[in-house]
VONU-160253 format. One record per residue (C-alpha): x, y, z; residue in one letter; residue number from 1. Coordinates in steps of 0.2 Angstrom, whole numbers, plus 5000, padded with zeros to 4 digits. Example, Ala and Ser with C-alpha at 12.3 -4.5 7.8 and 13.67 -1.06 7.14 Angstrom:
BEGIN
+------+------+------+---+-----+
|    u |    v |    w | r |   k |
+------+------+------+---+-----+
| 5062 | 4978 | 5039 | A |   1 |
| 5068 | 4995 | 5036 | S |   2 |
+------+------+------+---+-----+
END
This chain:
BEGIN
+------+------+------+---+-----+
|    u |    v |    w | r |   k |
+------+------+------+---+-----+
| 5062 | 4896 | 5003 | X |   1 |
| 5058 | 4878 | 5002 | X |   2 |
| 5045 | 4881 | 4988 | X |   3 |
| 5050 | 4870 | 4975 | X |   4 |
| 5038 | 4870 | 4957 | X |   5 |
| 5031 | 4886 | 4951 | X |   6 |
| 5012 | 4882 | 4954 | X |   7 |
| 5015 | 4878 | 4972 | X |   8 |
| 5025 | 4896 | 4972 | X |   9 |
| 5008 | 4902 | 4968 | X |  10 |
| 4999 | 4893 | 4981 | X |  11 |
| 5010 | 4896 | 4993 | X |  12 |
| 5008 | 4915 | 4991 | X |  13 |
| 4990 | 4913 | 4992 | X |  14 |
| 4988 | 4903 | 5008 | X |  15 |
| 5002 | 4917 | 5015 | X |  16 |
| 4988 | 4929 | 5013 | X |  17 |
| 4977 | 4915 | 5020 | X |  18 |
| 4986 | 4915 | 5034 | X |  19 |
| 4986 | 4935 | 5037 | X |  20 |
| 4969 | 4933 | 5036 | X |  21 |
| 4964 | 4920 | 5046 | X |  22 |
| 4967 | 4932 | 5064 | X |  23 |
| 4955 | 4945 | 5058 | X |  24 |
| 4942 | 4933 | 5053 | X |  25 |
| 4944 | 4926 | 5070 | X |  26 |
| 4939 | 4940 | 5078 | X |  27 |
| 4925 | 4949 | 5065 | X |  28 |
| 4908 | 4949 | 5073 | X |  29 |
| 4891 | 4948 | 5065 | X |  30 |
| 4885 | 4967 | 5064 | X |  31 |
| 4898 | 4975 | 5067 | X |  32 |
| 4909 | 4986 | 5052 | X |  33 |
| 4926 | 4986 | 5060 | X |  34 |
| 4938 | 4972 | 5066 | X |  35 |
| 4943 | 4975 | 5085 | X |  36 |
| 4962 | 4977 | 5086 | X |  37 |
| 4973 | 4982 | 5100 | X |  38 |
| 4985 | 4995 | 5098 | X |  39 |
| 4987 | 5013 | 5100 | X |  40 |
| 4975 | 5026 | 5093 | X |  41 |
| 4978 | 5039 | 5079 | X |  42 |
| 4975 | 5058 | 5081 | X |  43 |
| 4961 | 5056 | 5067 | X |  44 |
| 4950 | 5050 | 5079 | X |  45 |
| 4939 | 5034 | 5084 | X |  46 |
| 4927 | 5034 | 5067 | X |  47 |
| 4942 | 5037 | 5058 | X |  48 |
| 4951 | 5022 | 5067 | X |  49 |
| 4938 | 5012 | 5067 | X |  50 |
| 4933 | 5014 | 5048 | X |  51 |
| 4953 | 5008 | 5043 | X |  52 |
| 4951 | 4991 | 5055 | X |  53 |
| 4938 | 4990 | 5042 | X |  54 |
| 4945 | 4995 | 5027 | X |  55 |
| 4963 | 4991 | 5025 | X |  56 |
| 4958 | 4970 | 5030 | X |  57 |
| 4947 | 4972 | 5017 | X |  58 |
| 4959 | 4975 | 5005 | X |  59 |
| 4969 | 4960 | 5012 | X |  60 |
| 4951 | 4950 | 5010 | X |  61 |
| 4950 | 4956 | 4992 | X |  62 |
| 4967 | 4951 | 4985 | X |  63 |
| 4963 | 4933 | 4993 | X |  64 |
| 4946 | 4931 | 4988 | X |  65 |
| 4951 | 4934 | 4969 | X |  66 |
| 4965 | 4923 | 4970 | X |  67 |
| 4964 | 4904 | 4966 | X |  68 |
| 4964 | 4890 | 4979 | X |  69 |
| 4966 | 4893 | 4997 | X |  70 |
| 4953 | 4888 | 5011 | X |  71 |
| 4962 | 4879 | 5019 | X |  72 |
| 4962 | 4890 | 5038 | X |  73 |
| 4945 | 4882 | 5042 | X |  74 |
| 4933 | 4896 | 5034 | X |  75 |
| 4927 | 4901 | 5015 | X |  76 |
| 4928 | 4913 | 5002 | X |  77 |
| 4908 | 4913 | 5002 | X |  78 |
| 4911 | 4919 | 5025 | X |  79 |
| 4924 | 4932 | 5024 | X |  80 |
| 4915 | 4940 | 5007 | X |  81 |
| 4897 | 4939 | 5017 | X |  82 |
| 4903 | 4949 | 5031 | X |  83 |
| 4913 | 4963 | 5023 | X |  84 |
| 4898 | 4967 | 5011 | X |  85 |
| 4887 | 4968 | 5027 | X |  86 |
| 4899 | 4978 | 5036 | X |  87 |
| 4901 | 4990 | 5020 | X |  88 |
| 4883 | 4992 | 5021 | X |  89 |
| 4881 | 4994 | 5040 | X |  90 |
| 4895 | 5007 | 5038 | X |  91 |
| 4888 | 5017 | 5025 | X |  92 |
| 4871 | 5019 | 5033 | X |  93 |
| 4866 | 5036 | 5044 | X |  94 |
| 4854 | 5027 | 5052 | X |  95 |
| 4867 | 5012 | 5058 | X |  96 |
| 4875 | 5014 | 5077 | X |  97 |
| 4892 | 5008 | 5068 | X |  98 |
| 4890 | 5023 | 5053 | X |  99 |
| 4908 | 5027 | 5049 | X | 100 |
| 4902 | 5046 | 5046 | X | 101 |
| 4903 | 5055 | 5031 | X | 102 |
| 4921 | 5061 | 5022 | X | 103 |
| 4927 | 5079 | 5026 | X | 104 |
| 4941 | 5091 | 5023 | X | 105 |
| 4959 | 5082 | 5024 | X | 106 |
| 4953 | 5069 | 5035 | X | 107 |
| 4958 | 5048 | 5034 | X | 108 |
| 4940 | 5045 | 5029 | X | 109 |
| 4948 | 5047 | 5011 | X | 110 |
| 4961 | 5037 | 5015 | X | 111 |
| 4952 | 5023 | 5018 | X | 112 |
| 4938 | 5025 | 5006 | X | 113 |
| 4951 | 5024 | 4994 | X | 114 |
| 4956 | 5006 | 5000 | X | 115 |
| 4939 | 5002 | 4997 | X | 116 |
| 4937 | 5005 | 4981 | X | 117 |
| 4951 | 4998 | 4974 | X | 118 |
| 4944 | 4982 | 4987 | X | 119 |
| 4927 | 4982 | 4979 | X | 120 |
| 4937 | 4982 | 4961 | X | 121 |
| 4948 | 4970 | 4965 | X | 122 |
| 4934 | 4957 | 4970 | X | 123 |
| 4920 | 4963 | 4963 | X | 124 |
| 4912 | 4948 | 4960 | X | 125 |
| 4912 | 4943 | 4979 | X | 126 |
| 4910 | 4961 | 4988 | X | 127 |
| 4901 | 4973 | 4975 | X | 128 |
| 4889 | 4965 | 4963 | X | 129 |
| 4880 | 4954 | 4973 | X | 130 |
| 4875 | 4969 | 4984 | X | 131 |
| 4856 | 4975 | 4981 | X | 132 |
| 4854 | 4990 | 4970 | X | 133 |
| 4848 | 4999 | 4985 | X | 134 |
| 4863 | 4995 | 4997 | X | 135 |
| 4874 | 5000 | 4979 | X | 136 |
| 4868 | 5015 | 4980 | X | 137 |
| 4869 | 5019 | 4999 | X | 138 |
| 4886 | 5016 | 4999 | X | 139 |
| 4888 | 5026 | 4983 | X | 140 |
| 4879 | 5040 | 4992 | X | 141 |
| 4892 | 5039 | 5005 | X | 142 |
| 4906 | 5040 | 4994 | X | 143 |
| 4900 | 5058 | 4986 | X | 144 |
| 4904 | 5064 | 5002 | X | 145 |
| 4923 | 5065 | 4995 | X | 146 |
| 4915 | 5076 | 4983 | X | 147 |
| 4922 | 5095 | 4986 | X | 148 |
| 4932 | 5092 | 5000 | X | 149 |
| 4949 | 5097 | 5003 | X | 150 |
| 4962 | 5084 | 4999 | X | 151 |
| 4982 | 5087 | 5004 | X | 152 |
| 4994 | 5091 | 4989 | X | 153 |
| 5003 | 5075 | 4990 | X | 154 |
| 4997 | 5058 | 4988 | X | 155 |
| 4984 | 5063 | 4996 | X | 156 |
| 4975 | 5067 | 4980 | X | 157 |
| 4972 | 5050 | 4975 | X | 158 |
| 4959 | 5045 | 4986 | X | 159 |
| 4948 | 5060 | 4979 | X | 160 |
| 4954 | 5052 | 4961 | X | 161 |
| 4949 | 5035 | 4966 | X | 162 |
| 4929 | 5037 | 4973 | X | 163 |
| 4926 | 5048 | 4959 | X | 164 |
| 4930 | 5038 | 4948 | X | 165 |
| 4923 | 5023 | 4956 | X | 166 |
| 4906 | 5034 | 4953 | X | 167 |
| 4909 | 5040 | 4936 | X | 168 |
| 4910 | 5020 | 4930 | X | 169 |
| 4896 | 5016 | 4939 | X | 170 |
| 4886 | 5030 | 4930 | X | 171 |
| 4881 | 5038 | 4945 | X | 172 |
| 4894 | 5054 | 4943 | X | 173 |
| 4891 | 5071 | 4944 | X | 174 |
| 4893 | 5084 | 4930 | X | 175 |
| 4910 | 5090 | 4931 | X | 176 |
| 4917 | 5073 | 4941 | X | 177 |
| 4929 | 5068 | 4928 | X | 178 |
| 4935 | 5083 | 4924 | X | 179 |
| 4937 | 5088 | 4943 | X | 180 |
| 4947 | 5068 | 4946 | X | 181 |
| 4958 | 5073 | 4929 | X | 182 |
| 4962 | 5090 | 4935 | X | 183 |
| 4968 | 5080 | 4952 | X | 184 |
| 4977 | 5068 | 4941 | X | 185 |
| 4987 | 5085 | 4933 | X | 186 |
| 4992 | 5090 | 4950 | X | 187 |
| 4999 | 5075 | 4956 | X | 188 |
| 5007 | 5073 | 4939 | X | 189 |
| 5015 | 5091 | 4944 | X | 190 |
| 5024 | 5084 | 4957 | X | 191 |
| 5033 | 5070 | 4944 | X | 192 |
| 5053 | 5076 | 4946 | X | 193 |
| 5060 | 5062 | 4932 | X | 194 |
| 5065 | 5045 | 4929 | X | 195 |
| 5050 | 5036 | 4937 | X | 196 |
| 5051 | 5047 | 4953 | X | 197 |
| 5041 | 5062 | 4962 | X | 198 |
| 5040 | 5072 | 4975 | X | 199 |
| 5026 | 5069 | 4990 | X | 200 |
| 5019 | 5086 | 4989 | X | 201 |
| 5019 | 5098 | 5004 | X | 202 |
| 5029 | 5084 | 5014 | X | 203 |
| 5045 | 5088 | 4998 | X | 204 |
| 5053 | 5071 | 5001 | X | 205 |
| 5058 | 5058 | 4990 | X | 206 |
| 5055 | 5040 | 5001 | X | 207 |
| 5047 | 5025 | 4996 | X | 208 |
| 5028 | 5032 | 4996 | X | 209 |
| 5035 | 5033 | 4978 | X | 210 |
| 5033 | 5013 | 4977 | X | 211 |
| 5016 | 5009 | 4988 | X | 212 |
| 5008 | 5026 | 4985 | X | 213 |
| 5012 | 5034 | 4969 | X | 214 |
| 5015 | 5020 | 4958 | X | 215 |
| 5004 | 5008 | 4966 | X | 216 |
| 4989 | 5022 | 4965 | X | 217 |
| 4993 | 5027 | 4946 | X | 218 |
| 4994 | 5011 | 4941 | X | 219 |
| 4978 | 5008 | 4947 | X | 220 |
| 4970 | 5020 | 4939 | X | 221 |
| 4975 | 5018 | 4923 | X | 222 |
| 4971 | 4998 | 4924 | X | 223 |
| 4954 | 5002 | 4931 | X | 224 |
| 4948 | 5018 | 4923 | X | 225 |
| 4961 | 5021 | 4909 | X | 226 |
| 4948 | 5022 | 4895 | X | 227 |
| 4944 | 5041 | 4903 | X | 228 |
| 4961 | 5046 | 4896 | X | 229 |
| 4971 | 5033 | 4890 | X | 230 |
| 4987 | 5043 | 4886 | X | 231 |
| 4988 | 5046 | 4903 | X | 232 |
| 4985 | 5028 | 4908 | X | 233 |
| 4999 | 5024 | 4895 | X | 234 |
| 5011 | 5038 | 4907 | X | 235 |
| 5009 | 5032 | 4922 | X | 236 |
| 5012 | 5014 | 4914 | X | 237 |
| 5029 | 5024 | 4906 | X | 238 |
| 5034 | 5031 | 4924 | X | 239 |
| 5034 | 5014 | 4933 | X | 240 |
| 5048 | 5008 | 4919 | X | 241 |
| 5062 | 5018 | 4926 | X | 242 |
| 5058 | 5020 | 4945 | X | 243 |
| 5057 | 4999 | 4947 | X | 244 |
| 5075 | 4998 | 4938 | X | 245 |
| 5082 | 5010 | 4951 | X | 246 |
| 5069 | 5001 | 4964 | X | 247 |
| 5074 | 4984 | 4964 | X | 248 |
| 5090 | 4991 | 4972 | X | 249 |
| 5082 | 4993 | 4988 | X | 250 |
| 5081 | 4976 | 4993 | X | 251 |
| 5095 | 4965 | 5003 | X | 252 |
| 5099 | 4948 | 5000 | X | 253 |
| 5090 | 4944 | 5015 | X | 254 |
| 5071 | 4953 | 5006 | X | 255 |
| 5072 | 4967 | 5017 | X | 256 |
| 5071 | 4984 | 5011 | X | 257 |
| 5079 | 4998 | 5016 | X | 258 |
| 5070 | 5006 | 5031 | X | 259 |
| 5070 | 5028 | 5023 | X | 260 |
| 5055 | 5039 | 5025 | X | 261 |
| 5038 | 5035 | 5036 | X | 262 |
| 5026 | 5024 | 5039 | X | 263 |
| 5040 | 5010 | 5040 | X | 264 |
| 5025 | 4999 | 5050 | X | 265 |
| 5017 | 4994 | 5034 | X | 266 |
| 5030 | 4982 | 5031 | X | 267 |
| 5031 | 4971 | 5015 | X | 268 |
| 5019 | 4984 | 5006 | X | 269 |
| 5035 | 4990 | 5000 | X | 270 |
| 5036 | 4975 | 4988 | X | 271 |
| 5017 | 4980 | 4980 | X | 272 |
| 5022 | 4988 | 4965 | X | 273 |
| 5033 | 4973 | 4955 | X | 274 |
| 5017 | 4961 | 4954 | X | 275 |
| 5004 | 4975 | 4950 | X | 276 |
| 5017 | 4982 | 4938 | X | 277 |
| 5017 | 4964 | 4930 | X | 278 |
| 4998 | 4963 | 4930 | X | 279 |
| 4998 | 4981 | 4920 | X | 280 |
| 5007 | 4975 | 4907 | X | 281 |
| 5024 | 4985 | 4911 | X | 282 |
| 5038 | 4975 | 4905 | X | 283 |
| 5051 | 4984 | 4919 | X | 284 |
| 5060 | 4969 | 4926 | X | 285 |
| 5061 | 4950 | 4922 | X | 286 |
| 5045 | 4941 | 4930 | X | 287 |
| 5056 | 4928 | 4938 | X | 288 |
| 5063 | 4944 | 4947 | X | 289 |
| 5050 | 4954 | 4950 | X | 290 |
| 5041 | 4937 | 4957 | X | 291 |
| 5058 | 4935 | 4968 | X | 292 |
| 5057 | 4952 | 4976 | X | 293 |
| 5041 | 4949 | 4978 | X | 294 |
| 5041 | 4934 | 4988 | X | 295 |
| 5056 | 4938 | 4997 | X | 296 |
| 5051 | 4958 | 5007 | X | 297 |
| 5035 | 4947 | 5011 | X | 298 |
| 5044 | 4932 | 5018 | X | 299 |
| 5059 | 4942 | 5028 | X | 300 |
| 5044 | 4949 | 5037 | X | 301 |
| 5030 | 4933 | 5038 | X | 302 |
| 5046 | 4922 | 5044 | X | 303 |
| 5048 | 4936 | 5059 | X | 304 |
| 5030 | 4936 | 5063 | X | 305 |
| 5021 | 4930 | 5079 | X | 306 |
| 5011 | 4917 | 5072 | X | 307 |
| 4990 | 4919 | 5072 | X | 308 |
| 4991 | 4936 | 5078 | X | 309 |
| 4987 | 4951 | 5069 | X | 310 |
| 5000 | 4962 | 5061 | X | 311 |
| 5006 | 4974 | 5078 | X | 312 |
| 5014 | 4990 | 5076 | X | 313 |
| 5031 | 4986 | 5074 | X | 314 |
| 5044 | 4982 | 5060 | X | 315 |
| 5049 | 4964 | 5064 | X | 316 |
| 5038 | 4963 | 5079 | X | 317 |
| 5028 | 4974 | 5088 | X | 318 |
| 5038 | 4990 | 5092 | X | 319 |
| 5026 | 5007 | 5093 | X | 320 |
| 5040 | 5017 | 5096 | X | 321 |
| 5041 | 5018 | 5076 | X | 322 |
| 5024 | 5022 | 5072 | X | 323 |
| 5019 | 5039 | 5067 | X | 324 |
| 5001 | 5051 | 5074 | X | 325 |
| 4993 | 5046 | 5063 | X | 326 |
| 4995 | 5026 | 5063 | X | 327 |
| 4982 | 5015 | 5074 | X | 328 |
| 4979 | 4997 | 5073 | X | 329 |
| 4974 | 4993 | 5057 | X | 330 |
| 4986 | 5003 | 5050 | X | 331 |
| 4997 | 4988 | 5047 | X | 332 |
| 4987 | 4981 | 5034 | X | 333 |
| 4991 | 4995 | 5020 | X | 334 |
| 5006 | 4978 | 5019 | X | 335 |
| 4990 | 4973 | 5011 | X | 336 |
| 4995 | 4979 | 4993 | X | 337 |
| 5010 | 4968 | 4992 | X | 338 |
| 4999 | 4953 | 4987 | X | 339 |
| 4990 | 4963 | 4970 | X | 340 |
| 5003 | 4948 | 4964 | X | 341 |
| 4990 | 4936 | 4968 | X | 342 |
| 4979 | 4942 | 4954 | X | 343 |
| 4993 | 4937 | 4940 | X | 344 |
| 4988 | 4922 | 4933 | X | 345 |
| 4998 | 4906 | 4939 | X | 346 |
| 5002 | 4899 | 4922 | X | 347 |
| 5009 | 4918 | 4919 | X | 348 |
| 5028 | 4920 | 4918 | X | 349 |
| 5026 | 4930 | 4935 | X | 350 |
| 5024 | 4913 | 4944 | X | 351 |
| 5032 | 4900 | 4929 | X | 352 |
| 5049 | 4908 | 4925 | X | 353 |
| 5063 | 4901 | 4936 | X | 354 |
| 5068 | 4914 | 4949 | X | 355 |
| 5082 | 4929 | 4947 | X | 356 |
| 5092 | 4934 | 4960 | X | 357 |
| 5089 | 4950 | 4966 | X | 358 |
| 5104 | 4961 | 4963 | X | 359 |
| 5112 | 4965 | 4980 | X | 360 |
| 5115 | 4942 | 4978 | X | 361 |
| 5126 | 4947 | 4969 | X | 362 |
| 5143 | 4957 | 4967 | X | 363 |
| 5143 | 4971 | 4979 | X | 364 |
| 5137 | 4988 | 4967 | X | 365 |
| 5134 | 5006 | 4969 | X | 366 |
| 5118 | 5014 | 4958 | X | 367 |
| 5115 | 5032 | 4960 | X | 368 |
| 5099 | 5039 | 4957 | X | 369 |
| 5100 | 5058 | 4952 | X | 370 |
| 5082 | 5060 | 4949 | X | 371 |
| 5079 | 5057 | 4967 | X | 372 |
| 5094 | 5062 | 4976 | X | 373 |
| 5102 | 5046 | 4981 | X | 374 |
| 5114 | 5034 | 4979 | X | 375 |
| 5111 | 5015 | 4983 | X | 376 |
| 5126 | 5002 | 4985 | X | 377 |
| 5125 | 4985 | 4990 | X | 378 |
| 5138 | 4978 | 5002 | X | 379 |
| 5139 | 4960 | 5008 | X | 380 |
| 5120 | 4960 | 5002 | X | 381 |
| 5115 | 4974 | 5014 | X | 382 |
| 5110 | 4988 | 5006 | X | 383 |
| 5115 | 5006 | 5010 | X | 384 |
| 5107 | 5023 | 5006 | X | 385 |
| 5115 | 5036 | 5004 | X | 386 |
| 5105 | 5053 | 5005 | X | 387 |
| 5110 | 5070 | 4999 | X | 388 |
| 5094 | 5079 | 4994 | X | 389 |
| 5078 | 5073 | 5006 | X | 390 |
| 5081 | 5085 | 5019 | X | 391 |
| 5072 | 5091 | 5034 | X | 392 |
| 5057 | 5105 | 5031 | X | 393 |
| 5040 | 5110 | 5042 | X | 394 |
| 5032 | 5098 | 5032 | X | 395 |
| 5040 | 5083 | 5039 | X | 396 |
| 5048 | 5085 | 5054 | X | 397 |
| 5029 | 5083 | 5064 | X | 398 |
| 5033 | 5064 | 5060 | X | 399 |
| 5050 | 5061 | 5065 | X | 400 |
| 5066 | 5072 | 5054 | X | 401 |
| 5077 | 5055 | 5057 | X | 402 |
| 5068 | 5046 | 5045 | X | 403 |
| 5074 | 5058 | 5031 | X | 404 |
| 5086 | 5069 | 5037 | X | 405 |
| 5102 | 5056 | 5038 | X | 406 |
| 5115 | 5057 | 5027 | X | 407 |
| 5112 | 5034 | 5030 | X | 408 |
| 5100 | 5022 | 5031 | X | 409 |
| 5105 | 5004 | 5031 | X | 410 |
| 5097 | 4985 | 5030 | X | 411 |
| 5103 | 4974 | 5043 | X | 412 |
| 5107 | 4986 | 5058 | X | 413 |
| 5086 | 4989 | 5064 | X | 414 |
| 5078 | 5008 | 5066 | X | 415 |
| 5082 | 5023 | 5073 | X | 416 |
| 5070 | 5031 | 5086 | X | 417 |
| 5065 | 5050 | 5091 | X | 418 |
| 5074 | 5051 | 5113 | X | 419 |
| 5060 | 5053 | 5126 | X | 420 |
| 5066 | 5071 | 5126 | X | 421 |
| 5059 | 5072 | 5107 | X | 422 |
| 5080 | 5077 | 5101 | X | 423 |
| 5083 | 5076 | 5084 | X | 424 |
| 5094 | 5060 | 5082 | X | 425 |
| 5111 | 5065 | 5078 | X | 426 |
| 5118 | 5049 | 5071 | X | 427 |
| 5122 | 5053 | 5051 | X | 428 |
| 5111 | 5068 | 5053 | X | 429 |
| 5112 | 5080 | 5037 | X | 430 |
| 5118 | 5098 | 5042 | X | 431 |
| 5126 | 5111 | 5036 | X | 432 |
+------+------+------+---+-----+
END
């Protein structure tokens, strides 16, 4: 990277996000509450598709409008924050042609209404309070949709944990809605297996969901809402300790990260917890190293980019072959939660301290991870995985048994794809 001084570091990780941004801004339209993308449709449905091109940039937008400088792609803070506010409230009105419909049982409407909370927290000051009291509360109203519905036992269970709490802060909650979003928290705390790492619930793999979903989402909470039970904000603060040590492992030389479990077509999301970690207040990693992973998963994949196009499908380019059901075109932009860095301050050691190579630079190793099931070694600066516990059940195989079930997984050397025929790939496949 040619970034030279730690402030410009900083500055160029803004106008990164900048960049990102600047193809979806391009093609927002006045009145409208979703950003047209091409790419294939999920099995969720139009609303639902529809309802993440709108959600998921916005949490992109949110992470750049808190952060400092940037402007520089021929738009404004003041623009981009005008027209997601009126889209939220276009989207949350019954009355609207471009309603997004209300939240119901196990649907991606959660999904997505949990991007947006953490979007209006992030930036607040630009999407949330300048909002009139009576479109606050529409799209509060919209939110208690989430109330009572069915949510998967995985992950899942967050984006119920995440509205109601939204409410609950605001003043607006229910009787019962803490207790209900603290009995989710147990349940997902359920799933916890040790040293940093848990199971996804009904899926019973171990990937890295545990990096942008379980970690990313408790941390979250605890920074956010924490004062509702701080012991637990203080646990989930404790679990991100051990799972970044054996995390950082996962990463070549080269910033990529090694390609295990689904939903590889968000990309550099991978990288989201170091700098939210940093943020928190957890003191896991060195922040010249959590800052060098960091900016390294993001560049491996920005560097491979076409440029002023939105984010395809794909891995290094466009390549739909690797998307799962339920991915459409703004899926993507869950890569989104990599640049929660961008709120660190940039006189903050994150950005200051002189970069630490990430550990596969270095002498070749071999870390096993008995909580999880794996070993990790580094060779040459690739990175292998090997896997001896994430097998193949009914929970998984609907989005592709290749993407756990090898005994080897591997940076450097591209994906693995389901044949035409729908055959189970038998390269490294785990069998008895």
């Amino acid at each position: 990277m040619s970034v030279t001084t730690e402030r410009t570091i900083y500055g160029h990780a803004v106008l990164v996000a900048e960049k990102l941004l600047a193809p979806l801004v391009a093609r927002m339209q006045p009145g409208a509450a979703s950003i047209p993308l091409e790419g294939m449709a999920s099995d969720h449905g139009k609303l639902a598709d529809i309802l993440e091109s709108f959600a998921r940039p916005c949490l992109l937008a949110a992470h750049w409008l808190a952060a400092k400088g940037g402007e520089t792609q021929g738009f404004t803070r003041e623009q981009v924050a005008q027209w997601f506010r009126d889209g939220l409230v276009a989207g949350t009105d019954p009355s609207s042609d471009v309603y997004w419909g209300p939240v119901t049982n196990y649907h991606q409407h959660c999904v997505e209404m949990g991007a947006l909370v953490i979007a209006l927290e992030i930036a607040r000051d630009h999407l949330w309070n300048p909002l009139a009291d009576a479109d606050k509360q529409q799209v509060l109203r919209w939110m208690r949709t989430a109330r009572g519905c069915g949510f998967h036992r995985n992950n899942h269970l967050f984006f119920g944990v995440l509205p109601l709490s939204f409410m609950v802060s605001a003043g607006v909650g229910s009787p019962g809605d803490q207790e209900l979003l603290l009995r989710w928290l147990d349940t997902l705390e359920s799933m916890y297996l040790k040293d940093g790492w848990f199971i996804d619930g009904m899926n019973e793999t171990v990937d890295i969901y545990n990096a942008y979903a379980w970690h990313f989402y408790g941390l979250w909470w605890g920074k956010l809402y924490g004062d509702m039970d701080p012991a637990r904000a203080q646990r989930w603060r404790d679990y991100a300790v051990p799972f970044l040590k054996d995390y950082i492992h996962f990463f070549a030389a080269s910033g990529e990260n090694v390609p295990f479990g689904r939903s590889m077509v968000y990309r550099f999301n991978a990288s989201a917890p170091f700098g939210l970690a940093h943020y928190c207040g957890v003191k896991a990693l060195a922040p010249g190293l959590s800052r060098n992973v960091f900016m390294k998963n993001v560049e491996f994949f920005i560097s491979r980019l076409p440029a002023d196009k939105p984010l395809s499908l794909g891995w290094t380019d466009e390549f739909q072959l690797m998307a799962e059901v339920y991915s459409c075109a703004g899926s993507p932009y869950w890569a989104a939660k990599a640049f929660s860095a961008l709120l660190i301050d940039p006189a903050d050691p994150f950005w200051t301290a002189p970069a630490q190579p990430l550990p596969s630079a270095g002498d070749d190793f071999v870390r096993p991870i008995p909580a999880a099931g794996l070993v990790v070694r580094s060779i040459d600066g690739d990175i292998e995985l090997l896997n001896s516990e994430s097998d193949i059940n009914p929970g998984n195989t609907r989005f592709g048994t290749y993407k756990w079930g090898k005994t080897s997984y591997r940076t450097g050397v591209g994906l693995e794809v389901a044949s035409a025929s729908g055959e189970f790939p038998r390269d490294a496949a785990l069998t008895a």
